[in-house]
Backbone as JSON, one array per atom type, in Angstrom:
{
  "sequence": "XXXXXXXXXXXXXXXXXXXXXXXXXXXXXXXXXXXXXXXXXXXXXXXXXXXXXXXXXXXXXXXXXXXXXXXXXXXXXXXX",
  "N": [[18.87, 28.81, -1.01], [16.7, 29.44, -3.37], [13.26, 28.64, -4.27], [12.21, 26.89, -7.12], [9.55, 26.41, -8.31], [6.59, 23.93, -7.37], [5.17, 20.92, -7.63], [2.59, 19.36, -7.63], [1.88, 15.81, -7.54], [-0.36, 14.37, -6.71], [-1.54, 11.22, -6.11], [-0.15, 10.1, -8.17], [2.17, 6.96, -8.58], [6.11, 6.19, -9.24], [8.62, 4.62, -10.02], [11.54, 5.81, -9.14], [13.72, 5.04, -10.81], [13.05, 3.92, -13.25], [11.16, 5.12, -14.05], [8.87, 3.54, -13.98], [4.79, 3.64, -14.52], [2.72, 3.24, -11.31], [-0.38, 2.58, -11.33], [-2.13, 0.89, -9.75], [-2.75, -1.01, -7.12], [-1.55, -4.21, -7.05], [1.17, -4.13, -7.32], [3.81, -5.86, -5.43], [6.6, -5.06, -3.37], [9.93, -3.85, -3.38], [11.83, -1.28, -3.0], [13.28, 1.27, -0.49], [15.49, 3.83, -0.88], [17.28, 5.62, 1.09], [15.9, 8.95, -0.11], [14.4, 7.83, -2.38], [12.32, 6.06, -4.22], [12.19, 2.64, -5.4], [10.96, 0.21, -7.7], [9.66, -3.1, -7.5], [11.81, -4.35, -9.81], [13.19, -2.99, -10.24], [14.43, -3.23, -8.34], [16.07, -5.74, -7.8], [18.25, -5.56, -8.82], [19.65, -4.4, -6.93], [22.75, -3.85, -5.16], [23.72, -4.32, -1.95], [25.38, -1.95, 0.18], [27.34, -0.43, 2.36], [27.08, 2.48, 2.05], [24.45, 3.4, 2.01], [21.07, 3.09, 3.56], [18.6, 0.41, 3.23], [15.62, -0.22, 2.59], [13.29, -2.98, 2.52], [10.18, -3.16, 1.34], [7.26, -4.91, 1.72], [4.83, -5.81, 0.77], [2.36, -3.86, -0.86], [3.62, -2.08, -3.39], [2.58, 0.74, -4.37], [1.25, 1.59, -1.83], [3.11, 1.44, -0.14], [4.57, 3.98, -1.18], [3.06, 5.71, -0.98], [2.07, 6.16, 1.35], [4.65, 6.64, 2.54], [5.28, 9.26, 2.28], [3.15, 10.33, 3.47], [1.32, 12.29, 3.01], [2.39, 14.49, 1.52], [2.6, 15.11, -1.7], [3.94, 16.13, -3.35], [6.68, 17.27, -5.51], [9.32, 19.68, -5.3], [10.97, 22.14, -6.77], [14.47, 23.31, -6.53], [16.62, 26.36, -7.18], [20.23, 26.92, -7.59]],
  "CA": [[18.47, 28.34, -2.32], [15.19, 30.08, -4.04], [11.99, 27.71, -4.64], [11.17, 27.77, -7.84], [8.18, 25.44, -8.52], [6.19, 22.9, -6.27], [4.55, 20.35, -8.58], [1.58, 18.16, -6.68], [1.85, 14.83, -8.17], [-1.42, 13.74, -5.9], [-1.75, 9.7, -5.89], [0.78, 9.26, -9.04], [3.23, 6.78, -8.14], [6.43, 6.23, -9.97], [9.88, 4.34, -9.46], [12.52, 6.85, -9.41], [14.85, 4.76, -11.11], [13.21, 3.48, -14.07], [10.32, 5.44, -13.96], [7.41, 3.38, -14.47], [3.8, 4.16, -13.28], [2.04, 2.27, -10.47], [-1.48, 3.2, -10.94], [-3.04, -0.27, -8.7], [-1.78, -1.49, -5.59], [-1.24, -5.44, -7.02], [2.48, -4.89, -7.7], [4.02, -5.71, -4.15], [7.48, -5.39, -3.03], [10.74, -2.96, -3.7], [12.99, -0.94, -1.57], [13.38, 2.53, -0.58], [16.58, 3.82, -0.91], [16.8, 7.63, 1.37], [14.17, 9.22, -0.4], [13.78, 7.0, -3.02], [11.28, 5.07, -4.01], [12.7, 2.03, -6.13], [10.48, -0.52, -7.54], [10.44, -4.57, -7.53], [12.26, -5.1, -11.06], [14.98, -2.67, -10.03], [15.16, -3.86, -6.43], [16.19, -7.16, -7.7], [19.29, -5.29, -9.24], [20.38, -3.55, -5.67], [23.51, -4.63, -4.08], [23.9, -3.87, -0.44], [26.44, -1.37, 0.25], [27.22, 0.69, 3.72], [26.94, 4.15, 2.21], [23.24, 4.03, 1.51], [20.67, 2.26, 3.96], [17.8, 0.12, 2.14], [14.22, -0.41, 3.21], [12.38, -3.39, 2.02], [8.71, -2.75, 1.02], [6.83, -5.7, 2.07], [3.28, -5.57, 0.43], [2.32, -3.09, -2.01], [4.74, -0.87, -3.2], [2.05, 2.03, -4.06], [0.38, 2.07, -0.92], [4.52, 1.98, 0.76], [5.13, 4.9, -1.36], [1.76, 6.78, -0.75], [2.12, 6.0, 3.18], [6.06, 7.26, 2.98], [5.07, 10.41, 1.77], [3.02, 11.25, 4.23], [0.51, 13.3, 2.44], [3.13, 15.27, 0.78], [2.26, 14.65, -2.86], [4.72, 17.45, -4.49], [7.99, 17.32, -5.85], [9.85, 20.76, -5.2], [12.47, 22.19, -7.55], [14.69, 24.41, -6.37], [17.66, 26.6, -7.78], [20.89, 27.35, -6.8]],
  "C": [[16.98, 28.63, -2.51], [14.53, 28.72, -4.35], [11.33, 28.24, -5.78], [9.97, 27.04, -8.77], [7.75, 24.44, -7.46], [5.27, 22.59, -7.67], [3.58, 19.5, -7.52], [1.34, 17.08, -7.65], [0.31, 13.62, -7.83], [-1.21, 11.96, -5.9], [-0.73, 9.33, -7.23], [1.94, 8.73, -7.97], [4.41, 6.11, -9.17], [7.54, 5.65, -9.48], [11.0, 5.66, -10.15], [13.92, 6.28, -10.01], [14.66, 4.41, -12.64], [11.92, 4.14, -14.64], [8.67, 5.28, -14.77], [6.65, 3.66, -13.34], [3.22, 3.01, -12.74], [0.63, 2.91, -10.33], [-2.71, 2.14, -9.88], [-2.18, -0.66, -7.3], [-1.63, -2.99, -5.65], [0.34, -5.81, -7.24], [2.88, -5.02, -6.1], [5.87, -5.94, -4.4], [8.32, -4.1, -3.31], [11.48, -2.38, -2.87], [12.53, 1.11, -1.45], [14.91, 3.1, 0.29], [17.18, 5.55, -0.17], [15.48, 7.79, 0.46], [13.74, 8.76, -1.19], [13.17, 5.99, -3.38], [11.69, 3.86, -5.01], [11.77, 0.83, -6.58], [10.7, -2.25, -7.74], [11.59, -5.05, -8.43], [13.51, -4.2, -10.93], [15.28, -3.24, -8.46], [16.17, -4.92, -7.02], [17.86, -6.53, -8.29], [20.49, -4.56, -8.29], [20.83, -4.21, -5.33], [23.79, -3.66, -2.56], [25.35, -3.33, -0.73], [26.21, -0.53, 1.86], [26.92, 2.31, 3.38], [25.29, 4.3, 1.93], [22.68, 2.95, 2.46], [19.45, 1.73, 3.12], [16.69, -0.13, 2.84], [14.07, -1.32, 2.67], [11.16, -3.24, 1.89], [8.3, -4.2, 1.32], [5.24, -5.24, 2.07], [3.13, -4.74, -1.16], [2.99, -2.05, -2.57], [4.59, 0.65, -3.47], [1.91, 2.25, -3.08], [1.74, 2.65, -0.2], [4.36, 3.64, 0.19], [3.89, 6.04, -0.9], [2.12, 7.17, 0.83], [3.65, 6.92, 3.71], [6.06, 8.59, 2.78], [4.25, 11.33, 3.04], [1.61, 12.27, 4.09], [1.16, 14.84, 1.88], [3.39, 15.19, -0.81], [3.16, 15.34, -3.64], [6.28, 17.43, -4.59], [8.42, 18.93, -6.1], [10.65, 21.06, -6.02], [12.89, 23.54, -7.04], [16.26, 24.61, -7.21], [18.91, 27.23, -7.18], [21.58, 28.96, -7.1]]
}
């Protein structure tokens, strides 16, 4: 599968579900769901299931997502 953009999103952080922005580090809490990053106001809507495992975030849920990343700031798109 060809690569056909890399976007660097640098320090934006964003819930991938409802996609608001987190530009401070006072919201705390949320999950991370595989690679997603989910934040408090949808956490509260996650039911536990076996096919997906869940993280809790415990603290800030920018700094989680900054820290889970890695220093990998870029969302890839590729095509099939």
């Amino acid at each position: 599968m060809p690569l056909l953009d890399v976007i660097d999103v640098g320090d934006e952080v964003v819930c991938d579900f409802c996609n608001t922005g987190f530009e401070d580090d006072s919201v705390e809490g949320g999950c991370f769901i595989g690679t997603y990053a989910v934040c408090p106001a949808c956490t509260k809507d996650i039911k536990a299931s076996d096919e997906e495992e869940i993280e809790y975030i415990r603290g800030s849920f920018r700094r989680a997502v900054l820290k889970k990343r890695d220093g990998d700031n870029t969302i890839k798109i590729w095509v099939e």
